[in-house]
Structures are given as structure tokens and as C-alpha cells.
C-alpha positions as CSV (number, residue, x, y, z in Angstrom):
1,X,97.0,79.9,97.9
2,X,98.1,76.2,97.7
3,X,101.7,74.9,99.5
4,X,103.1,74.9,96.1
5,X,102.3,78.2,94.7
6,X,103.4,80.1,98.1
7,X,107.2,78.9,98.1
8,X,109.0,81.6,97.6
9,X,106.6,83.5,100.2
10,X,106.7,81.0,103.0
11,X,110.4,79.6,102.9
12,X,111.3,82.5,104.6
13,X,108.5,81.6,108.1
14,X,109.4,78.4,107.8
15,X,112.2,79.0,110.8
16,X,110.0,80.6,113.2
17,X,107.7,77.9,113.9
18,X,106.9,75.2,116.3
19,X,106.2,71.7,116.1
20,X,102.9,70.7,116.9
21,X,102.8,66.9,117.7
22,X,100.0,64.2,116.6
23,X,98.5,61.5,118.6
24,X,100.4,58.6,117.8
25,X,99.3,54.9,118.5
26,X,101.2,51.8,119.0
27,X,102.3,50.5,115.4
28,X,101.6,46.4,115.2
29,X,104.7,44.5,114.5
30,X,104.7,43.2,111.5
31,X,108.0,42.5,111.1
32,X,111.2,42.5,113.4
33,X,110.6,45.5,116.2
34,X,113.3,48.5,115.4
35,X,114.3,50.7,118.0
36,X,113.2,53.9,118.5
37,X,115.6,56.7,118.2
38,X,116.7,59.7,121.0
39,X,114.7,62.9,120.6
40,X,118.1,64.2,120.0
41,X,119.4,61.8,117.0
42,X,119.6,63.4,113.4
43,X,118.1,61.7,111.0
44,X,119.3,62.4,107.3
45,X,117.0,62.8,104.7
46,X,116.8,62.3,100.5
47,X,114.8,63.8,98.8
48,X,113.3,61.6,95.4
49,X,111.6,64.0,93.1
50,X,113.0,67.7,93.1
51,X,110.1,69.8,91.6
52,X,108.3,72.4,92.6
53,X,106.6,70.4,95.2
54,X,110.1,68.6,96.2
55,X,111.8,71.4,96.5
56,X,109.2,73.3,98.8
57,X,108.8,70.4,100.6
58,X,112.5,69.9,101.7
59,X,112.8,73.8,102.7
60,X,110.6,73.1,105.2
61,X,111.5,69.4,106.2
62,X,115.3,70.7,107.1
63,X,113.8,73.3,109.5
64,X,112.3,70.6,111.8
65,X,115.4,70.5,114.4
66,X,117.9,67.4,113.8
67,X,117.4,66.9,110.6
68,X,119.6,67.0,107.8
69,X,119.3,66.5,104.0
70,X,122.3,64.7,102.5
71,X,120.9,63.4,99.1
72,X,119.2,64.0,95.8
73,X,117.5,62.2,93.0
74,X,115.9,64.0,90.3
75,X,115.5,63.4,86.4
76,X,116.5,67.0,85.1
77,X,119.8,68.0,85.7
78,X,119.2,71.1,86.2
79,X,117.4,70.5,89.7
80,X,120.3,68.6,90.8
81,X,122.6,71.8,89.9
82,X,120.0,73.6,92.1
83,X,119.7,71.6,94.6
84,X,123.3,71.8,95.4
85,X,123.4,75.9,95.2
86,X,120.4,75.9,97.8
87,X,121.7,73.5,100.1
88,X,125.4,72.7,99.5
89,X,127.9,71.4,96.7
90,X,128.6,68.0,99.4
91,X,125.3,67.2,98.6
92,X,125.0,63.7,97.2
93,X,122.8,64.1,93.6
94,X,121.8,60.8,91.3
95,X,119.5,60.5,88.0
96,X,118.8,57.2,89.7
97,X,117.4,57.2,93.1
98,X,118.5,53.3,93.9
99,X,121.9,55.1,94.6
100,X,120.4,57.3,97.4
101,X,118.8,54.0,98.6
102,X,122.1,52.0,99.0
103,X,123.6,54.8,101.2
104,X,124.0,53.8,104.4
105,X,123.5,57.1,105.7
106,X,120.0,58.0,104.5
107,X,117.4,57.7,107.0
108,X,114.6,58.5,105.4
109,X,113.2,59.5,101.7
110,X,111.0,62.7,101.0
111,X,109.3,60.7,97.4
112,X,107.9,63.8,95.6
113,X,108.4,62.4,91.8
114,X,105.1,62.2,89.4
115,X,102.5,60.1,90.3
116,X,103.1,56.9,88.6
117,X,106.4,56.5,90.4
118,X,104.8,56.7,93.5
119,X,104.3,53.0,94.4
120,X,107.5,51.7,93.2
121,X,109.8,54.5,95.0
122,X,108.2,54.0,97.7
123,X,108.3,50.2,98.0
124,X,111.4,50.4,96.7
125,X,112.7,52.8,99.9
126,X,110.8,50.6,102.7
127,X,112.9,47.4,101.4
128,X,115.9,49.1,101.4
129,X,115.3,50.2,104.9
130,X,114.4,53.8,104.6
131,X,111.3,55.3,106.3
132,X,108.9,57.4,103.2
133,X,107.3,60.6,103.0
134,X,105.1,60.2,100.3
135,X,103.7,63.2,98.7
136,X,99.6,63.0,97.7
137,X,98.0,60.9,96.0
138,X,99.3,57.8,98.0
139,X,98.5,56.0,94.5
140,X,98.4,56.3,90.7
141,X,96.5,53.0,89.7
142,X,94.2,51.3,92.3
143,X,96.4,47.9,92.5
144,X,99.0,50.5,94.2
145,X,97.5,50.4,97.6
146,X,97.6,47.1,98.7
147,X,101.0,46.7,97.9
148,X,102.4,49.8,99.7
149,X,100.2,48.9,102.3
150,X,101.4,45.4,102.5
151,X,105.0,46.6,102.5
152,X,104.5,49.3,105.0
153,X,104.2,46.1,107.4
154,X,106.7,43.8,106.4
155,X,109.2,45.7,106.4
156,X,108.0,48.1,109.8
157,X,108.7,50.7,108.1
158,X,107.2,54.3,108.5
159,X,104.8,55.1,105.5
160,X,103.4,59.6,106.2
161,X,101.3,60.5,103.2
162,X,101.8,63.8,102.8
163,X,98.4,65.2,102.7
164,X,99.9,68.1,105.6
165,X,95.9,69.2,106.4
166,X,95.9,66.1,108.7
167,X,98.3,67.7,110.7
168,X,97.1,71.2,110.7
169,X,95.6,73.0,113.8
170,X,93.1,74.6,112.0
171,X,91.8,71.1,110.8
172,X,92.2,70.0,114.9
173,X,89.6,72.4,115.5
174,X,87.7,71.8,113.4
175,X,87.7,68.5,114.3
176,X,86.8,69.1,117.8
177,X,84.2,71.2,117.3
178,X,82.2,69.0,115.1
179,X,83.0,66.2,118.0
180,X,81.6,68.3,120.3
181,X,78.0,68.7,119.0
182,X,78.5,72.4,117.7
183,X,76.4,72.4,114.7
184,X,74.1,69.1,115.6
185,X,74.3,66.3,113.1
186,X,76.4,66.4,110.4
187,X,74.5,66.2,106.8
188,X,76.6,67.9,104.3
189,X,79.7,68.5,103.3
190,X,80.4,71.2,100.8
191,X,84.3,71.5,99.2
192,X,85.9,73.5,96.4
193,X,89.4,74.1,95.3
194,X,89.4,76.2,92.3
195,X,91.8,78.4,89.9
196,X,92.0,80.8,87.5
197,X,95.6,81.2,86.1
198,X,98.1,79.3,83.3
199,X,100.5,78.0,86.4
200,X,98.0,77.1,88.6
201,X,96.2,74.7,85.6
202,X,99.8,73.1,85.8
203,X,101.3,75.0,82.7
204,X,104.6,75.0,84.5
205,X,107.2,76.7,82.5
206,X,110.1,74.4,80.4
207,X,113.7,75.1,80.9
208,X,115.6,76.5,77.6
209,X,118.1,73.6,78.3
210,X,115.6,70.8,78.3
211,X,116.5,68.1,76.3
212,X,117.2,64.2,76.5
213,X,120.7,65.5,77.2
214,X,119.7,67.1,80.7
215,X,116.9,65.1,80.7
216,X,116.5,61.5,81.9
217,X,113.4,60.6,79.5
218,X,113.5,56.9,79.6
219,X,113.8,56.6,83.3
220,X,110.6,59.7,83.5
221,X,108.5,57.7,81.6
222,X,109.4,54.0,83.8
223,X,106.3,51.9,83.4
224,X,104.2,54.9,81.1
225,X,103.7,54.2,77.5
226,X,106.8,54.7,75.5
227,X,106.8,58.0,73.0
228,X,109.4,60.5,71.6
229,X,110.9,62.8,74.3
230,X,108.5,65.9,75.2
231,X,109.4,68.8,77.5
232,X,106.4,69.8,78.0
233,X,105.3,65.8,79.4
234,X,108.2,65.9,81.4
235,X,107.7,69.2,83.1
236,X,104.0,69.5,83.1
237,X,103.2,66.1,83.9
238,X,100.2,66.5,85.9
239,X,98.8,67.3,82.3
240,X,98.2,63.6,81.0
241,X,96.7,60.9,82.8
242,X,99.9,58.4,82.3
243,X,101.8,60.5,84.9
244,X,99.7,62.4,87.1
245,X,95.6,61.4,88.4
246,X,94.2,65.0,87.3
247,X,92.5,67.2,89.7
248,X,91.3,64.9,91.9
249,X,94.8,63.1,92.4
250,X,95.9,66.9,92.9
251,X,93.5,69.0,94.6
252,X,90.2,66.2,95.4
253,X,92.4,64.0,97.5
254,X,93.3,67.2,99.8
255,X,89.8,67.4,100.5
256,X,89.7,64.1,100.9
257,X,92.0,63.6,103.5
258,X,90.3,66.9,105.5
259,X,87.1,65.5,105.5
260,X,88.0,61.9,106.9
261,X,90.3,63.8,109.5
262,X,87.2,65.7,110.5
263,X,84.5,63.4,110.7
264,X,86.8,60.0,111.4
265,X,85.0,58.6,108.3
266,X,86.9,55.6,106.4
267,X,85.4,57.2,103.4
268,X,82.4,56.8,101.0
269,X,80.0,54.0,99.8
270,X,78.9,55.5,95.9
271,X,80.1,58.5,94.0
272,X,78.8,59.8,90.6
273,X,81.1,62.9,88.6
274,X,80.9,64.5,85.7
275,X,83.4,67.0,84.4
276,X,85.5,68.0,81.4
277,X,88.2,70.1,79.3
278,X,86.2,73.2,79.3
279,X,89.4,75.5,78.7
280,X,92.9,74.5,78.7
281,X,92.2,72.7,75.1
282,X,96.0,72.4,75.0
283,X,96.8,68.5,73.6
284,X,96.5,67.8,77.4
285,X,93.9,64.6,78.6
286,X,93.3,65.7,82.4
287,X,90.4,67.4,82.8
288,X,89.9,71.1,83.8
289,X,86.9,70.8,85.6
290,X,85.4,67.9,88.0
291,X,82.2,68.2,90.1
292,X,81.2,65.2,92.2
293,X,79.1,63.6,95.0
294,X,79.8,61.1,97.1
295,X,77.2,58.8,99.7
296,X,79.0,58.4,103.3
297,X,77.3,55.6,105.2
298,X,77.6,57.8,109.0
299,X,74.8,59.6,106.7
300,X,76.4,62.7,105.2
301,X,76.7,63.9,101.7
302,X,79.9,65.4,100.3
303,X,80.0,67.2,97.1
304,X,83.1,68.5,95.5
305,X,84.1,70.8,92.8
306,X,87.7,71.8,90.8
307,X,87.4,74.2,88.7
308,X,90.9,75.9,86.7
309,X,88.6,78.5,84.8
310,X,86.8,80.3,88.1
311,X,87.0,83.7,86.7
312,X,88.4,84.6,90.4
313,X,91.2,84.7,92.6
314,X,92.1,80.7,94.2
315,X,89.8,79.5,96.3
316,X,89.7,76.3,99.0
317,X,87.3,75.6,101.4
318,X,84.9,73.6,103.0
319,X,81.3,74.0,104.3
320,X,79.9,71.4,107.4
321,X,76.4,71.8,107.7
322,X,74.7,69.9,110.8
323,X,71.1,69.8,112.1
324,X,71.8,73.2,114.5
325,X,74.9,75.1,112.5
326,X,77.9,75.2,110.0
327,X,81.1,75.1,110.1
328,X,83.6,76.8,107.4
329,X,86.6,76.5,107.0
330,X,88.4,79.1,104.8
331,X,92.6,79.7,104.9
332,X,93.8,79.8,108.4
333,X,90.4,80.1,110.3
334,X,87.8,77.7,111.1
335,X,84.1,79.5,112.1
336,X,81.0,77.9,113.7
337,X,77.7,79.9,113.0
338,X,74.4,79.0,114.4
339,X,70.8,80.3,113.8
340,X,68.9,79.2,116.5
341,X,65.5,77.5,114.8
342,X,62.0,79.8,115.4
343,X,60.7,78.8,118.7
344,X,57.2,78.6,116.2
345,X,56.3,76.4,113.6
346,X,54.8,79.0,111.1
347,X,51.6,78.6,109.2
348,X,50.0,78.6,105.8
349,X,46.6,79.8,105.8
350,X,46.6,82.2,102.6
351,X,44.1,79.7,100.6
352,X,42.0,79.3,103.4
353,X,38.7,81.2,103.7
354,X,39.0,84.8,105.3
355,X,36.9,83.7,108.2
356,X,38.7,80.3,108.7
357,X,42.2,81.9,108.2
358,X,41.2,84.7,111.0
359,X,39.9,81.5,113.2
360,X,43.4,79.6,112.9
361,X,45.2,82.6,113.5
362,X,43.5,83.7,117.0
363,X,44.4,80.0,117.9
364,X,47.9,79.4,116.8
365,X,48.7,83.5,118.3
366,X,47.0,81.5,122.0
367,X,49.9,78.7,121.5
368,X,52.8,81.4,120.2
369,X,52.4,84.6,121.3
370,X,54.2,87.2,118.8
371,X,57.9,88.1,120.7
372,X,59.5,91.5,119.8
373,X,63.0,91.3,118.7
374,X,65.6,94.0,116.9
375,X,67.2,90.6,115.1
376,X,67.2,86.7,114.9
377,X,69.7,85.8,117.8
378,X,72.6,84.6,116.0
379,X,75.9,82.6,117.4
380,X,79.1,82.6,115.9
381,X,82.3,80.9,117.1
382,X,85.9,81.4,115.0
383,X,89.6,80.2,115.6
384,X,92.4,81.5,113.6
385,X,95.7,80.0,113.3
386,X,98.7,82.5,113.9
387,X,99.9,84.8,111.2
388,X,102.6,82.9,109.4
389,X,101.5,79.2,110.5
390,X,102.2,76.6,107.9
391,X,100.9,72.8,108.2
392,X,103.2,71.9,106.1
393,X,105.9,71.8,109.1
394,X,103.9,70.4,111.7
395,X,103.4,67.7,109.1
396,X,107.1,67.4,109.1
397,X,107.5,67.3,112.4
398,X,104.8,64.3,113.5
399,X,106.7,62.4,110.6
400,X,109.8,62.9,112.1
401,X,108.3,62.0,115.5
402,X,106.9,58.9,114.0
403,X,110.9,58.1,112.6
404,X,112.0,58.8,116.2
405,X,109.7,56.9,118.0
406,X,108.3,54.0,115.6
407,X,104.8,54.9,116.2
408,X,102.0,55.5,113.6
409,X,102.8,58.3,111.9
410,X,99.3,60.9,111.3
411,X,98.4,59.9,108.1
412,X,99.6,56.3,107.3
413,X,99.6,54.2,104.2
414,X,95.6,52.9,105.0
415,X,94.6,56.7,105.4
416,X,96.7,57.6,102.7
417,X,94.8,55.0,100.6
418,X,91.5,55.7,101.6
419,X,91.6,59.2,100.5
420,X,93.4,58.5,97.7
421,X,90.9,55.3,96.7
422,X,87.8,58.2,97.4
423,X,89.6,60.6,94.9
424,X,89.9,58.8,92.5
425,X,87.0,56.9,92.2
426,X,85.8,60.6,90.7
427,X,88.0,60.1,87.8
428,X,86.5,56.5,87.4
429,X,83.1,57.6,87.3
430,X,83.3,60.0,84.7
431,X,85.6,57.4,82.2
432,X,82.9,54.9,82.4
433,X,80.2,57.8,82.8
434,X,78.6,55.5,85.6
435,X,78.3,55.7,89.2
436,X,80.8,53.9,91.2
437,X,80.5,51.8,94.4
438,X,83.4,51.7,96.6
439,X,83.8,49.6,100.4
440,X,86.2,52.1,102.3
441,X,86.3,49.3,104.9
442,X,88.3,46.8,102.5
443,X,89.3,49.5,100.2
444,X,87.9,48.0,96.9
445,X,85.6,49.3,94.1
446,X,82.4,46.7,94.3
């Protein structure tokens, strides 16, 4: 079950965990140096975006110890209302989230708005002085990258893109066991995210209130294309390609970000998808169902598939398979299994004449003698997070940490780009029905 969809289940564990810290590097000064902060300061966040994925987001972000959420910004009047009966009526709440960036006492912004207010909110915070959490995908349009990237620097702010696998134990491990040699050279990657139910294909439901009275329609749409007021645009965004990125903005760059934290990749060289609207025919334009494959240059495929009509219960996961083993990685646990190869090469003599096929046999039985054994040896090797871990908070917590301390935070705007760049370049492919070359080094399609 994604973040999203569990959070009303895991608001309640959010208080009973512990931080788990990331390595953090020196961040190059790109502007003046700004001092890092005690351990013990509070730093007060705002939240831009109050959704479904806003709102779980800040449960969690106010456990991490000293920090406090003073502000709001949200569209829909009715998640301001809310916002102030979950956490307080002295809570600060704006339409307009420039007001939360002129307060003096805001921090840092949790940006969880659609997709194509992604760049400019977060651009937008840095020059004010505020460090981001950016929710996935980092981007909405290509030309978004460079810029947050660029502004990230000058201003020496802290960028987190809030892809929370980066940060998840699970994903450590799995991490250090592929380092390690445990299942030999790495050739395949195999990834899925699928699901089979009306919420989960975003058909979030639409308040009986909605209207451009409660709603903020002009400033929903910013730079989209200007049409009548639509409640079901403004709520289920994700639905139309002027908002959202589809399933790979959603669910691909997830799997994204997991596989470059895994292997260390900067991400692919070609990719090639093909996909469609195979179900929800409902006067939406993002597709239902993407497969693609992607060409890694360390020499590794990776091949991934959404699908919102499974016929099953949700399912994510990925599959490593290496020269010697695989590696799976399936809800909290991460398992290594290896087959050890037959210590013979095996033979096929069957069209042979019966006297030259009873002459090869007597020799190759001289070279491997037949071994007796109940069952092929088999080696298997599992870790499982703790009931009740969620990734989401130690997310949280190396972002805070990175506030605190000014170093790189886990997953900064170049990682946040280059899973977001690899993502969408599925999208691209199937628009021009074409395969697509991409340089993760400089981050461009070529």
C-alpha cells in the first residue's frame, strides 16, 4: 500500500519511531555560506499544497523532534478549515502561498501542490529564503530542472525531493548487498507498481461544497491552459497531463529513484514505452497503463510496468537479477536467493547415433561423475524492517538534518532530476511513439 493510501493507518506509528540519519556530504558554496543550526533549534515549517499527499506528509514531518508547523497554503478552503482543526486554529492559512513566504518565521516549505506548480513554488521558496521539500516528480516539463537546479545553488538553499525510498532502510540494504557481490553482476532490473481500485486510479472524491467560491480556480490552473472551472480537474488532477506527469510522474519516478539509490546509476542512456487508456475511459488524458525499458550504460536493463486495471490487490516491487542471484524487494523486506550453477555443463546427445551417444556419455560420466543429492543446494538471505517502520520519517528527519547542518540533503535537486528526467522520458516515448535517448550525465534528451 502506497504512503498516500495508508494515512489514516500510519498517522497513528508515526510517534513511535526513530530517525535514521543519511550520509551527508559537504554542500559547495554557491552563494554566501549560512550557518548551521543547533541540534536543538526548532525550525517552523509551511506546508504549500494541502491534499492528500500534503496532509500525510506534514503528520509525519511535525513528529521529527523540534519541528513545528505554523503555516498553510492551499487552493480549497476547505483544507485550510482542516488544517486548522488537525493542528490548531493559530495556524497561519493563505490561498496564496507568497504570504507564507514573506513570514519571517517560516523556515522551511513542505511544496506538495500539483505538478505543474512544482518549479515555480519551489524557486519561488529558495529566493525568499526558505529551505524546500519537494514532493515527487522534482519536475513537470523538462526546462524545470535546470532552473531549480540552478537556484538550489545561488541561493544555498536546501532542495530534498521527496522520493522517501532514498531514505528507507530497507532500500540501505538493499543497497549494500548488491555492493557487496551477493548476486554477481547486476543485469536486470525488473519493477512494477500496479492497482486495481477507483481511488487508487486517482478518482479522488469532490467535496459537495466545491465551487469557484471555495475554490481558487484561477490561481489552480497558474501557467495551465485556461478553461471553465471543473471539480473534478481541481481535485483529481493527476488525471490530465496539464497538471500532473501520469503514472510515471506518480508511481515510475518512485522506482526511479530506488533503482539509482541501489545501483549509484545517474540513470539511463535510451528508453522505448508503450502504454494506453485501457479502462478508466473517463474524459481523462493520462494513461492507465505504461510498460517500458530503459538501456543503463553500467550494463543493466530495467523494465517497468503501471498498471491501474491488475485484477489484484496493489502491488510494488522490484526484482535484481545478477550473474549468481536475485534480489527482491517486496514491502518491508529485502531477500537475496541464490542457486548455485550445476558443477556440469550438461549435454545434448539425443540426435546422435545410439552408439556415438553411449561413447560421449561413458566420457563426459569420466569428467562428471553423477553426485547424489535430496535437492539443489539453495541460499537465501532476507532483512525485514520493523513492524510499523515508515520511510517516510526518516525521510523527514535527514531533511531536517540537512536544514540543521547545511549539508546535502539525501536526495537533492540533481537526483531529484535525474529520476524525474528517466520517468518521464516514458511518457515522451510513447507521445512521439519513438524511442528516446537521454545523457543522465548532463541531464538532456539527445
Amino acid at each position: 500500500m502506497s504512503d498516500r493510501r495508508a494515512f489514516l493507518q500510519s498517522a497513528a506509528k508515526t510517534t513511535m519511531l526513530a530517525a535514521a540519519a543519511g550520509r551527508l556530504h559537504p554542500l559547495l558554496a554557491q552563494a554566501p555560506a549560512i550557518a548551521p543550526r543547533s541540534a536543538n533549534d526548532k525550525i517552523n515549517l509551511a506546508l504549500i499544497g494541502a491534499g492528500i499527499q500534503g496532509q500525510f506528509d506534514t503528520s509525519v514531518a511535525i513528529t521529527v523532534p523540534g519541528v513545528k508547523l505554523v503555516a498553510v497554503a492551499d487552493c480549497y478552503d476547505g483544507r485550510l478549515t482542516h488544517a486548522k482543526e488537525m493542528w490548531g486554529n493559530d495556524l497561519f492559512t493563505t490561498r496564496d502561498y507568497r504570504e507564507i513566504l514573506k513570514r519571517p518565521d517560516v523556515d522551511a516549505v513542505l511544496i506538495a501542490t500539483p505538478d505543474h506548480w512544482h518549479k515555480q513554488a519551489a524557486v519561488d521558496s529558495m529566493k525568499a529564503g526558505k529551505d524546500v521539500y519537494l514532493e515527487k516528480p522534482m519536475i513537470h516539463l523538462y526546462s524545470d530542472g535546470p532552473e531549480i537546479i540552478e537556484t538550489a545553488k545561488s541561493t544555498n538553499r536546501i532542495l530534498q525531493v521527496g522520493s522517501q525510498r532514498v531514505s528507507s532502510v530497507v532500500y540501505a540494504k538493499a543497497k549494500e548487498l548488491l555492493a557487496s557481490g551477493a548476486i554477481g553482476k547486476l543485469n536486470m532490473v525488473q519493477a512494477r507498481w500496479d492497482r486495481n481500485s477507483s481511488t487508487g486510479a486517482w478518482n479522488y472524491s469532490v467535496p459537495l461544497d466545491a465551487s469557484t467560491e471555495t475554490c481558487d480556480w484561477p490561481r489552480f490552473l497558474g501557467t495551465a491552459p485556461k478553461i471553465p472551472w471543473s471539480g473534478e480537474r481541481f481535485f483529481q488532477w493527476r488525471k490530465w497531463k496539464d497538471y500532473g506527469s501520469g503514472v510515471a510522474g506518480d508511481l515510475f519516478v518512485h522506482l526511479f529513484s530506488g533503482t539509482h539509490f541501489i545501483t549509484g546509476s545517474h540513470g539511463p542512456t535510451r528508453a522505448m514505452a508503450t502504454g494506453g487508456l485501457r479502462f478508466w475511459k473517463d474524459g481523462r488524458d493520462a494513461n492507465d497503463v505504461l510498460l517500458a525499458l530503459f538501456d543503463y550504460p553500467e550494463g543493466f536493463n530495467l523494465s517497468l510496468r503501471v498498471n491501474f486495471v491488475d485484477g489484484g490487490e496493489e502491488s510494488e516491487g522490484f526484482l535484481f537479477t545478477g550473474s549468481e542471484g536475485q534480489m527482491e524487494i517486496s514491502g518491508r523486506t529485502v531477500t537475496v536467493t541464490r542457486v548455485p550453477p550445476s558443477k556440469e555443463p550438461g549435454y545434448t546427445v539425443s540426435t546422435f547415433a545410439a552408439a556415438q551417444q553411449k561413447a560421449y556419455l561413458d566420457e563426459y560420466r569420466k569428467k562428471y561423475p553423477v553426485e547424489h543429492s535430496k535437492e539443489t543446494p539453495r541460499d537465501v538471505e532476507a532483512f525485514t524492517a520493523p513492524q510499523g517502520y515508515l520511510d517516510s520519517y526518516d525521510h523527514f528527519s535527514n531533511f531536517f538534518n540537512s536544514v540543521r547542518s547545511r549539508q546535502v540533503p539525501v536526495e537533492d535537486a540533481t537526483f531529484g532530476f535525474r529520476a524525474a528526467g528517466a520517468a518521464l522520458l516514458g511518457n515522451l516515448s510513447v507521445e512521439k511513439d519513438s524511442i528516446i535517448h537521454w545523457n543522465p550525465e548532463t541531464m538532456k534528451i539527445v
